[in-house]
N, C-alpha and C positions, 0 to 999 in steps of 0.2 A: 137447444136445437142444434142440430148439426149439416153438413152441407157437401154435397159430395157432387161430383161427374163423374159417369161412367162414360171412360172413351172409347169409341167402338170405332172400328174401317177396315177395310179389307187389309190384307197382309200387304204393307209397304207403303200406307199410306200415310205411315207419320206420327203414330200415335205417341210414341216412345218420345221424339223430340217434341211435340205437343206438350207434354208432360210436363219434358224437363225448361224449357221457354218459358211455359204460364208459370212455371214452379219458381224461374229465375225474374222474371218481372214482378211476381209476390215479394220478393225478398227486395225489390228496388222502390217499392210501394211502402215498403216497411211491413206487408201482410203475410199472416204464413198461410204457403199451403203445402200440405205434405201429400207425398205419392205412394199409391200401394202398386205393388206390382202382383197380377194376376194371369199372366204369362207363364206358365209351366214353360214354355221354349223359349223364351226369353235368353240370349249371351252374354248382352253388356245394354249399358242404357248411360245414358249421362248425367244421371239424375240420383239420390242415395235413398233408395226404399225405406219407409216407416214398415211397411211389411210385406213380406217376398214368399209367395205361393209356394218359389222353389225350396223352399226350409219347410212345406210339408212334402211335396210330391214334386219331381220333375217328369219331363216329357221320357224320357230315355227310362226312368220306371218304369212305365206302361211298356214302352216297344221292345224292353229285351228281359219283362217278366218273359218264363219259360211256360207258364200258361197262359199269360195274357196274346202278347207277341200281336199287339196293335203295330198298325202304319200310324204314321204323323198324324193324320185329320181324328181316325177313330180316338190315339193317344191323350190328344188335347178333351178331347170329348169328354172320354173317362177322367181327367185330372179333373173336369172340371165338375162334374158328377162324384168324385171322389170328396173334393174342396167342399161340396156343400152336406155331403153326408159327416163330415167333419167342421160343421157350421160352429162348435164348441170353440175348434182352435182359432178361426179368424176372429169369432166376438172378443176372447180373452183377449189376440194383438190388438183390436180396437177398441176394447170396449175396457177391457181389465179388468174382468169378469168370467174366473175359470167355470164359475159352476152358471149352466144356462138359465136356473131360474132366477137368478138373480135379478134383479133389476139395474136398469144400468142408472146412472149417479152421478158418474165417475166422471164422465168425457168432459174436458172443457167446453165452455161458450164459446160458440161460433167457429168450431173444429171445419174445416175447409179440409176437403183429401180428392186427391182424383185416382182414380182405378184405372189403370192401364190393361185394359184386356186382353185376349189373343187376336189374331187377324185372323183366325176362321169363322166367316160372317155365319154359317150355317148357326152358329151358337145364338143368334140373336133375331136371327129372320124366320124359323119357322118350330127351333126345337125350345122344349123348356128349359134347358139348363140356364138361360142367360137372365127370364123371367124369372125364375124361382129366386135367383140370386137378388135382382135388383129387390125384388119383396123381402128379401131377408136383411137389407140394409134398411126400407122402406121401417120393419119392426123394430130397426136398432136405434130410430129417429133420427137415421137421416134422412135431410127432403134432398130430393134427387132430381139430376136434369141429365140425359143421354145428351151426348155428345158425337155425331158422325161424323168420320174425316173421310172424302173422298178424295184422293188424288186431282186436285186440277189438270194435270196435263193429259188427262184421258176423259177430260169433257170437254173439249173441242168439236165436236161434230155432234149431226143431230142424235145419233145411233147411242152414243155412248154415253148423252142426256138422257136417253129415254132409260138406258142401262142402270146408271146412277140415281135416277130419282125414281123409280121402281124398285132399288134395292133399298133407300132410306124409306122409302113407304114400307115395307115390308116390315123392315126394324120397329117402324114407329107403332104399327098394324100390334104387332106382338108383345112390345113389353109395355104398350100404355103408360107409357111418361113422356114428362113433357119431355121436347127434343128439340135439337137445334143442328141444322145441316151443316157443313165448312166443309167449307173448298181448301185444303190441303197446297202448301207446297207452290203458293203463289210467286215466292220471291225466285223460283227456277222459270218463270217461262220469259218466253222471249217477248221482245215488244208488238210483236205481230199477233201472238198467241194469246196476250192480252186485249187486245184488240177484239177478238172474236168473242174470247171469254164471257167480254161484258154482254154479248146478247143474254147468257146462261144466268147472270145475277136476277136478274127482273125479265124473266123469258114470257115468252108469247107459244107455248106449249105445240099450239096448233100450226103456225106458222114455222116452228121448228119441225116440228114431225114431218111437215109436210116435205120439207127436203129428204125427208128416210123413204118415203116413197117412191123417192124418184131414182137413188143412188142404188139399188139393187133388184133382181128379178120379186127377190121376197117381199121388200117393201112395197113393191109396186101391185104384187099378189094380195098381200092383205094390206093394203090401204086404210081402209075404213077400218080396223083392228087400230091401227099408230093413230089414224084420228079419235077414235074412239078413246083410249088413254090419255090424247095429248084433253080434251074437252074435258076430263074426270080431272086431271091435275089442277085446268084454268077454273072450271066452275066452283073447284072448293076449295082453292088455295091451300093448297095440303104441301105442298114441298117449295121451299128456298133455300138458297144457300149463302152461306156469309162468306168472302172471302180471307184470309188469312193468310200474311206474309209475317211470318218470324224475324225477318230486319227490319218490320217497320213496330217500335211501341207504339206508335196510334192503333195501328192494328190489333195490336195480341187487348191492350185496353180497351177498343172500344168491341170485342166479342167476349171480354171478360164479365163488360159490364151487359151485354143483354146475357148472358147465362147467370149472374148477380141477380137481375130485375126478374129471370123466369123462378129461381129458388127463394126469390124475398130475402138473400143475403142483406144482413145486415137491419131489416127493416122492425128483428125485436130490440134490438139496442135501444138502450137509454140515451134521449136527447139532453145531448149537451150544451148546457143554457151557462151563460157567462155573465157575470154581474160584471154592468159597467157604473163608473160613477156618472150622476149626473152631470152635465156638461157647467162651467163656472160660466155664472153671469154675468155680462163684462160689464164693463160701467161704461154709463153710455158717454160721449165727448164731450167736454165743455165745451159752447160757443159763446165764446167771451165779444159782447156788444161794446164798439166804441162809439163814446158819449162824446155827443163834439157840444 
């Protein structure tokens, strides 16, 4: 079995140093985990790819083909519609397995990789490319868990709660795996902006919304629309978010390990049992009786 995250969040929320963080607390752990990189527009990263999309197709192919002649958003689109009509060359880097009937064999036990995706969320909220893909890892055995990174410093307020967990529903809505929300980018806010934050961990949906009501002519317009979403979030507990600060190891460990506990890492391992000797039986004290 194999084991994989796909990181998914809008453009700038982190994913790249997410990547490389879990990637370097693996290695302090003594675990490995290796990163693919699946960013067509990807510069630099801090992290050394196991396999890098841009060694089949970059972004700047698409935009200055002389028949293509995409913008950025369609470009990424295409790459990544390309990447899967070339599903041959990603299984061989992962799999090592040129010819597709193959069966795979090959992969070590308990392979750990996380896929660094693009920030254009459209790939994952409403089109199929970002499905098709995750089901073509799903046939390669690996068990999968999505990953959303949302910026924390742009869920401070009700409006931009209601933004961000409407965009991780949507994610979740469409590629049907399990998931897991994080709040991005904890170790930049200030101490005040923490403060607030913590409503958003264990929120009260209705009671948030209810201030988007009041802060704008449109909130206050459709009312009953922010209540009606915030009651759909509370009654089926559909969206939370884990927080995540990269200077803190409790942190990046304890989200390592509910993303572990949602893929069953680790749990076909062989238990490892330790013969002990049995303990020596001491001899018990003389009580030496004086005879008067």
């Amino acid at each position: 079995m194999r084991y994989a995250q796909v990181v998914i969040g809008p453009a700038g929320s982190g994913k790249s140093t997410y990547c490389a963080y879990m990637q370097r607390h693996a290695q302090d752990s003594k675990r490995v985990i290796d990163v693919v990189n699946l960013d067509p527009a990807a510069e630099h990263f801090d992290y050394q790819p196991l396999v890098d999309i841009r060694d089949l197709i970059q972004l700047d192919d698409a935009m200055e083909d002389e028949e293509l002649h995409y913008g950025p958003n369609g470009g990424l689109v295409f790459c990544l519609e390309y990447l899967i009509q070339n599903q041959d060359w990603l299984k061989a880097q992962l799999c090592g397995a040129d010819d597709s009937d193959n069966e795979i064999g090959g992969e070590p036990d308990d392979d750990y990789i996380l896929f660094d995706m693009p920030g254009q969320i459209e790939l994952f909220t409403h089109l199929s490319m970002g499905k098709q893909l995750v089901q073509l890892l799903e046939s390669w055995n690996f068990r999968i868990c999505t990953v959303f990174l949302v910026d924390s410093q742009f869920m401070v307020d009700g409006a931009k709660f209601l933004s961000g967990t409407m965009a991780a529903l949507s994610v979740m809505a469409n590629l049907e795996m399990p998931h897991i929300n994080v709040l991005s980018k904890m170790d930049l806010l200030s101490k005040t902006a923490r403060k607030q934050l913590d409503n958003y961990l264990d929120p009260d949906p209705k009671a948030l919304l209810g201030d988007v009501t009041q802060e704008s002519s449109w909130g206050r317009t459709y009312r009953k629309l922010s209540e009606a979403i915030g009651s759909l979030i509370e009654d089926f507990s559909l969206v939370r978010f884990v927080p995540l600060n990269i200077d803190d190891e409790e942190s990046i460990q304890d989200l390592l390990l509910q993303i572990d506990n949602v893929i069953q890492y680790g749990e076909d391992a062989d238990v490892k049992i330790r013969d002990f000797d049995p303990p020596e039986e001491e001899d018990e004290p003389c009580v030496e009786s004086n005879i008067i």
